[in-house]
C-alpha positions as CSV (number, residue, x, y, z in Angstrom):
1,X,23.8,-16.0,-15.2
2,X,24.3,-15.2,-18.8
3,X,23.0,-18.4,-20.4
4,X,19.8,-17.9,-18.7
5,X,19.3,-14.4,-19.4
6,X,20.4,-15.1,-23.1
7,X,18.0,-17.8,-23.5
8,X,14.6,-15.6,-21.5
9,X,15.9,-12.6,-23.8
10,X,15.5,-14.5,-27.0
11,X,12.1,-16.1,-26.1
12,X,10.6,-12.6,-24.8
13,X,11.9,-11.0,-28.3
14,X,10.1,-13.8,-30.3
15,X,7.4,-13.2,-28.6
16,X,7.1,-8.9,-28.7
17,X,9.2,-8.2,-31.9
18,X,6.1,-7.0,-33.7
19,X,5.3,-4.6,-30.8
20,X,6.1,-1.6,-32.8
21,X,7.3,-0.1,-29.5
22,X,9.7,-3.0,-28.6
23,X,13.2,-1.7,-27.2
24,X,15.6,-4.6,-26.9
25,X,17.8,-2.8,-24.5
26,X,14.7,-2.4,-22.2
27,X,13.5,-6.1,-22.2
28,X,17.1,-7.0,-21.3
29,X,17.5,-4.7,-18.4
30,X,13.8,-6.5,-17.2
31,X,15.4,-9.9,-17.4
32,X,18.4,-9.0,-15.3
33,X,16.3,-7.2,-12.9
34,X,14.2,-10.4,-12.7
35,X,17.1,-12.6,-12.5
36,X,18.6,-10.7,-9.5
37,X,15.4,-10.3,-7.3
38,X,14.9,-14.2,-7.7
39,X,18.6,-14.4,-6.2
40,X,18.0,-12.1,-3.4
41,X,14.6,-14.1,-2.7
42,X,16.6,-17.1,-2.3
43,X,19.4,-16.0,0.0
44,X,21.9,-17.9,-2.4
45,X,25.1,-15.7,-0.6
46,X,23.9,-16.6,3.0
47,X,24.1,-20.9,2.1
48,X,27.7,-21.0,-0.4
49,X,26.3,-21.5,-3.3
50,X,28.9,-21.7,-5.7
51,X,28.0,-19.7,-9.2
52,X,27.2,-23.4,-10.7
53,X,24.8,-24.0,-8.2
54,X,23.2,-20.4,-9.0
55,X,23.1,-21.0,-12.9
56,X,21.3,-24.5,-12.3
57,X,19.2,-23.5,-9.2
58,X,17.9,-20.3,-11.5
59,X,16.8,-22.7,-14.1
60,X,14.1,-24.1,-11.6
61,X,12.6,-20.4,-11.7
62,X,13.1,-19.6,-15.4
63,X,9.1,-19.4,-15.7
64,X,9.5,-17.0,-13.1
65,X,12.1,-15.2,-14.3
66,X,10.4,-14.6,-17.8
67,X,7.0,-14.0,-16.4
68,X,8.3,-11.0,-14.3
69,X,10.4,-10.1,-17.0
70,X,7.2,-9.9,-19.1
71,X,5.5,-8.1,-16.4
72,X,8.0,-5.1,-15.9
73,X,8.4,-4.7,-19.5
74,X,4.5,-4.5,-20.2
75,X,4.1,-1.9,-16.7
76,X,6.4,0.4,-18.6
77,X,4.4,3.9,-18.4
78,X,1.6,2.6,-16.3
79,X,3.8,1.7,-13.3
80,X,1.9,1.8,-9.8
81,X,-1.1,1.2,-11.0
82,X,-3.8,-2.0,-10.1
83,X,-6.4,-0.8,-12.9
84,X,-6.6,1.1,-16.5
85,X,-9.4,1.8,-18.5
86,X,-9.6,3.6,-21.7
87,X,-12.0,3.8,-25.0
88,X,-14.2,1.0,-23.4
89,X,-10.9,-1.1,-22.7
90,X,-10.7,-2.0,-18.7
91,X,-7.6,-3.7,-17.5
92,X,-6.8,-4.7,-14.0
93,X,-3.6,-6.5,-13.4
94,X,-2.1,-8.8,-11.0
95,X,-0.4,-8.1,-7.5
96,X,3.5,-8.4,-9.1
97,X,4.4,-10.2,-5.7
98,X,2.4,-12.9,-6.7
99,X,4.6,-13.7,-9.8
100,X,7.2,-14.7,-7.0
101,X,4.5,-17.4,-5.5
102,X,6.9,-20.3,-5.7
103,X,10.3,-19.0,-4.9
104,X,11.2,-20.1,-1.3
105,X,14.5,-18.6,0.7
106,X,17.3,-21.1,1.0
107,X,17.0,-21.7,4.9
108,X,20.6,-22.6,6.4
109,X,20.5,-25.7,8.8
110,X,22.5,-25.0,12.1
């Protein structure tokens, strides 16, 4: 699961590495954390999937892995809620659920 996280790492820090308050550490711990819920969400231990299958199957979902990824990281401090407004600034953000839209649960055949 490495090479994925390596490679979602490296894109996200690209892309916030002028954030002055961008911690590496944190980002990483996101992308694990998003890497692991899309494994849970398809039931890879219930259907054998051998650790190969996991590191190509997780590729389908790297869009989804980064975007969540993304998401955590930019709820840090504001976790919880659906809406912020400040100075004349009104944010609402997106049901995180929804970022997990297109993964589907490996069903076993019987």
């Amino acid at each position: 699961m490495n090479d994925i996280a390596e490679e979602i790492i490296a894109e996200l820090t690209i892309e916030l590495q002028k954030d002055p308050a961008f911690n590496a550490d944190i980002l990483a711990i996101k992308v694990k954390n998003a890497i692991r819920e899309v494994i849970l969400k398809r039931n890879y231990s219930e259907n054998s999937y051998t650790e190969t299958q996991i590191k190509e199957d997780l590729y389908n979902y790297y869009s989804v892995i980064k975007s969540v990824a993304l998401y955590d990281y930019n709820q840090i401090g504001i976790e919880g809620e659906v809406a912020h407004s400040e100075n004349g600034t009104s944010r609402s953000y997106v049901d995180r659920n929804n970022l997990f839209a297109d993964v589907r649960a490996i069903a076993k055949i019987i």
